[in-house]
C-alpha positions as CSV (number, residue, x, y, z in Angstrom):
1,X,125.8,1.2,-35.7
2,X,123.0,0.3,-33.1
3,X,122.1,3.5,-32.4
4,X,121.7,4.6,-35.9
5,X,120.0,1.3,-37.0
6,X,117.3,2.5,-34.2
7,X,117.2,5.8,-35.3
8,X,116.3,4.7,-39.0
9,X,114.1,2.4,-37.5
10,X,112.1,5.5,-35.7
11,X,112.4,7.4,-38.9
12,X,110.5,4.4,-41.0
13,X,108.0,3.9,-38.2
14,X,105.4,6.4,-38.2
15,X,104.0,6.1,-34.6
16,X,107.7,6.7,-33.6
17,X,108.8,9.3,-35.6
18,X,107.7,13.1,-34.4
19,X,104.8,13.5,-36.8
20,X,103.4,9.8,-35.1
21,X,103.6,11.0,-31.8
22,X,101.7,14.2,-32.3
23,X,98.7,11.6,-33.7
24,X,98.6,9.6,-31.0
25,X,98.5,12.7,-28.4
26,X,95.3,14.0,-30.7
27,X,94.3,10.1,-30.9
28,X,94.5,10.6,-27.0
29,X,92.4,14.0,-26.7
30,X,89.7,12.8,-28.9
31,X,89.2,9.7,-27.0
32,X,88.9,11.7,-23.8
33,X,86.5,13.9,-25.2
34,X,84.5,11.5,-26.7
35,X,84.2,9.7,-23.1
36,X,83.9,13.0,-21.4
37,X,80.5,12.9,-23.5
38,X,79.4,9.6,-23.1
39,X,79.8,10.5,-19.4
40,X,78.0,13.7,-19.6
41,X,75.3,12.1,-21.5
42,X,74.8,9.1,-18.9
43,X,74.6,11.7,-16.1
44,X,72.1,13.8,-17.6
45,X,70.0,10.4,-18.7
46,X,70.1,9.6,-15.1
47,X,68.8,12.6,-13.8
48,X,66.1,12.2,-16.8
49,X,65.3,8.7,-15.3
50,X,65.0,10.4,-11.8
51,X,63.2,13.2,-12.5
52,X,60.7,11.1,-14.9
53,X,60.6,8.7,-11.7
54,X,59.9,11.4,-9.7
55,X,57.1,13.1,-11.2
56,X,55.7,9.9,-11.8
57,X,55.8,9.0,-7.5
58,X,54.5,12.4,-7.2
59,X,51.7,12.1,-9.6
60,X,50.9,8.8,-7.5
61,X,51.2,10.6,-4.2
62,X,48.4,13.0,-5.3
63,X,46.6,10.8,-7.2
64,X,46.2,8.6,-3.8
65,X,45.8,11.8,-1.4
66,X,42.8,12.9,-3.6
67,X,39.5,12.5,-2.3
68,X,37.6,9.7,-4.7
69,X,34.3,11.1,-5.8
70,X,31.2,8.7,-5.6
71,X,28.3,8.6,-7.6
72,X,25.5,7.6,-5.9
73,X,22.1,6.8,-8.1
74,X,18.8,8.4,-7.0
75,X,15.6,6.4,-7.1
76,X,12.8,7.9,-6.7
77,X,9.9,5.7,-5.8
78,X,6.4,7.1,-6.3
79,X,3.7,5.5,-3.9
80,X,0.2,5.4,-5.1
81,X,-2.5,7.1,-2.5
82,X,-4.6,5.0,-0.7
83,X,-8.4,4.4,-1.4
84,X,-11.3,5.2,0.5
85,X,-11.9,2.0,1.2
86,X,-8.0,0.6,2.2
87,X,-8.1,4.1,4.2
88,X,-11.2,2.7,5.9
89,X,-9.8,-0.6,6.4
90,X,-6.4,0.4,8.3
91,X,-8.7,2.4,10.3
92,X,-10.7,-0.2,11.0
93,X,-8.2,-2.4,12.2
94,X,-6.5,0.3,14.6
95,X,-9.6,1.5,16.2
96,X,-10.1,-2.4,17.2
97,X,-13.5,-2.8,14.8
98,X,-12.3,-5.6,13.3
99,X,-8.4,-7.6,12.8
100,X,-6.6,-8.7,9.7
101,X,-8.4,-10.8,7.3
102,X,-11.9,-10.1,8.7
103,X,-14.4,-9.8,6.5
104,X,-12.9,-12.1,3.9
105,X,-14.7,-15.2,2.1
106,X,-13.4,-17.5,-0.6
107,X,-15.4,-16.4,-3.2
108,X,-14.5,-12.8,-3.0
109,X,-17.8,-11.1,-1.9
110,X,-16.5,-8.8,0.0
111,X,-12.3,-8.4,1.0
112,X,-12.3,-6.6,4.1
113,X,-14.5,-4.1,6.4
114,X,-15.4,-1.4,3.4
115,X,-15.9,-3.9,0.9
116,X,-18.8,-6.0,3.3
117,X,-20.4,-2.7,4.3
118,X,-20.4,-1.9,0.6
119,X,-21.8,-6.0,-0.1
120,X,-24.6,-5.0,2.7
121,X,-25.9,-1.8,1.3
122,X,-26.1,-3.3,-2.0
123,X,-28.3,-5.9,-0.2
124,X,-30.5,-3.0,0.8
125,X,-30.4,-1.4,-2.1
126,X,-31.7,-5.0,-4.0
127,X,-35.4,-6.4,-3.3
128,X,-35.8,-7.8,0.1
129,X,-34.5,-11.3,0.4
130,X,-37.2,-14.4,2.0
131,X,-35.7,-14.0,5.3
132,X,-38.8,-11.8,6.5
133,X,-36.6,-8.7,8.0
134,X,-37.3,-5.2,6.7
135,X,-34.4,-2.8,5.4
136,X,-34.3,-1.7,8.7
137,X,-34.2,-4.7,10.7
138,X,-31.3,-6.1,8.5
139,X,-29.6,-3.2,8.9
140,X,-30.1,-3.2,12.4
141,X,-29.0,-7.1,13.0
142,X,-25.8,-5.7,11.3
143,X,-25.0,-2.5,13.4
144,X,-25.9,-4.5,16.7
145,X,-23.0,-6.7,15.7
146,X,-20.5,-4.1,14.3
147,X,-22.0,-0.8,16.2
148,X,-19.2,1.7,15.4
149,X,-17.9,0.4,12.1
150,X,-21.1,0.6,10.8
151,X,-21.9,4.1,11.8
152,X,-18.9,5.3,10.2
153,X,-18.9,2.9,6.6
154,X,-22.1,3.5,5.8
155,X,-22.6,6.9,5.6
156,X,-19.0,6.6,3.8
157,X,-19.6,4.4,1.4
158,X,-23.5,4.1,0.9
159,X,-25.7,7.5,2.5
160,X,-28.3,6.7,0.6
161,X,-29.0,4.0,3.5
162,X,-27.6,6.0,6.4
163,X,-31.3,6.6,7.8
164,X,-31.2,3.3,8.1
165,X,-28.1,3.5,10.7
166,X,-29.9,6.0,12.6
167,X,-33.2,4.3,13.1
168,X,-30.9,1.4,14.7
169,X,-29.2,3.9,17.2
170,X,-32.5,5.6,18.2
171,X,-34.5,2.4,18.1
172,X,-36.9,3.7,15.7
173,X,-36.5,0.6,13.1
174,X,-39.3,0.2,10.5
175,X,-40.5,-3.5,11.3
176,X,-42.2,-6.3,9.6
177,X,-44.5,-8.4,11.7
178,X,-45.0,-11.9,10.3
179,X,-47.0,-14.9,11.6
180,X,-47.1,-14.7,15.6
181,X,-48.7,-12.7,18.2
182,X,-46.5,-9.4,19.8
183,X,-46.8,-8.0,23.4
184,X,-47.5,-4.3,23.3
185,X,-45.3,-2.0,23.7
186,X,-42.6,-4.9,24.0
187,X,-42.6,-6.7,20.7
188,X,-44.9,-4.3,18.6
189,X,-45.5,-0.3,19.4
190,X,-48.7,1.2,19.0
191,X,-49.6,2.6,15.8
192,X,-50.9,1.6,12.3
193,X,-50.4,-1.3,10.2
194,X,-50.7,-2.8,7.0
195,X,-50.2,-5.7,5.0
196,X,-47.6,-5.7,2.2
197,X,-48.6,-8.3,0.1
198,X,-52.3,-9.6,-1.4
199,X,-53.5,-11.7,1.7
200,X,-55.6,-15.5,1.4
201,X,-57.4,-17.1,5.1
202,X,-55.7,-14.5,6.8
203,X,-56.8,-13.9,10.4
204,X,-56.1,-11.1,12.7
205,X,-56.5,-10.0,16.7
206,X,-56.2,-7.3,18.9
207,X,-56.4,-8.5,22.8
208,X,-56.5,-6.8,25.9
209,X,-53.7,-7.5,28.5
210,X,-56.1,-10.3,30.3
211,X,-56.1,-11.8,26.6
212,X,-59.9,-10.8,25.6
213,X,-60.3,-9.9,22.3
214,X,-60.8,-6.1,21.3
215,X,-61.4,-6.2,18.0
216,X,-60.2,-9.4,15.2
217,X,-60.6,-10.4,11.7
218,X,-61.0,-12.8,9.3
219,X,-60.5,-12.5,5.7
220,X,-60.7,-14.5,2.7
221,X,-58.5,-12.8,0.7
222,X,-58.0,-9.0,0.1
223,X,-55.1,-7.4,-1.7
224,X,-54.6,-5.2,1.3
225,X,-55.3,-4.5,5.2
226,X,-55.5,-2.0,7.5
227,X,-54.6,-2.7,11.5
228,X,-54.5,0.1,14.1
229,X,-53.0,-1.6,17.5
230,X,-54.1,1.0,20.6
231,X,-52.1,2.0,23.5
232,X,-53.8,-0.1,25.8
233,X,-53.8,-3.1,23.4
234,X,-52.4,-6.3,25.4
235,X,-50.9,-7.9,22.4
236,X,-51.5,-8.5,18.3
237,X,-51.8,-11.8,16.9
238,X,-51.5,-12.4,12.6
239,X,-51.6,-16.1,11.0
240,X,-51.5,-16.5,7.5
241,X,-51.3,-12.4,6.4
242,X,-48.0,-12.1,5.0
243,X,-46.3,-9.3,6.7
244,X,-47.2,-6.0,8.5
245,X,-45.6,-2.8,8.5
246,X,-46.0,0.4,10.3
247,X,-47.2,3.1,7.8
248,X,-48.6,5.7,10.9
């Protein structure tokens, strides 16, 4: 009676009667196959992962290893040329004529060694100051003081007046001769002379070396005189005649 109260229990029960077991062995398959996926699927997501991981270290790796390129901005600075006269001045300064800030004054006459040679010929160029000094003499005052700057500036910068460098070289300077007496040929050269300006009490001499007098003159007034000094003169005295100047 046991056995057959089991076997009617099997028979009501559907997992243990025949047509139950058969579900639960394709239960069984289709749960293996279903995890044979999921484990197929994680496998090939891993080597996704890696080979995603990879490329990306690789990418890095080359990225690194490659050279970086620098741009490097040109600029391109344009100097101006130098003047004549800042040409002049360097050169001035390394040929020894003059040193750094020479030639300079507060009110801004002249900035350096061109710009006084250029304040000097305008001088020249301007009537002649009260000081007495021909064109000639001034120039020379100024080339006995700055010899070799002077013969090269002027002829630069002003040729009009570049005679007037030469005559200071060979000695040859037109002179004025104001009040005073001159020793011949020391002081005054033989030659001709005449007064620049209209003359009031002027008097004049010529004397022999033992201090006789050749030859004088006296005048009144007269808008101009005439003076030869001889070679044998001994000297030429002037009072009150303005200047003289060698015309011959």
């Amino acid at each position: 009676m046991r056995a057959s109260r089991n076997e009617a229990e099997r028979g009501c029960d559907p997992w243990l009667s025949g047509r139950g077991i058969m579900s639960r062995v394709r239960l069984a398959s289709i749960l293996l196959l279903a995890a044979s996926s999921v484990v197929a699927c994680g496998n090939n997501g891993g080597d996704g992962a890696r080979s995603t991981v990879g490329s990306s270290t690789k990418n890095t790796a080359q990225s690194t290893s490659r050279p970086a390129t620098t741009t490097t901005a040109t600029t391109t600075t344009t100097s101006r040329p130098l003047t004549p006269e800042a040409e002049f001045d360097a050169r001035a300064i390394r040929e020894g004529w003059a040193k750094s800030g020479d030639f300079r004054t507060s009110s801004r006459e002249y900035d350096g060694p061109a710009s006084y040679i250029k304040f000097i010929c305008k001088e020249m160029s301007g009537p002649e100051g009260p000081s007495g000094l021909s064109r000639g003499e001034r120039m020379e005052v100024e080339w006995k003081s700055h010899k070799a700057m002077f013969e090269a500036g002027v002829p630069m910068f002003c040729p009009e007046h570049a005679q007037l460098v030469k005559d200071a070289v060979n000695g040859t300077v037109n002179r004025y001769y104001g009040n005073g007496s001159y020793f011949v040929p020391d002081q005054i050269v033989p030659g001709t002379y005449r007064t620049r300006e209209p003359v009031h009490d002027c008097y004049w001499e010529r004397a022999a070396a033992d201090g006789s007098i050749i030859d004088n003159g006296f005048v009144t007034a007269a808008k101009q005189l005439t003076v030869t000094v001889g070679r044998n003169d001994g000297a030429f005295t002037t009072r009150g005649c303005g200047r003289w100047e060698k015309v011959g």
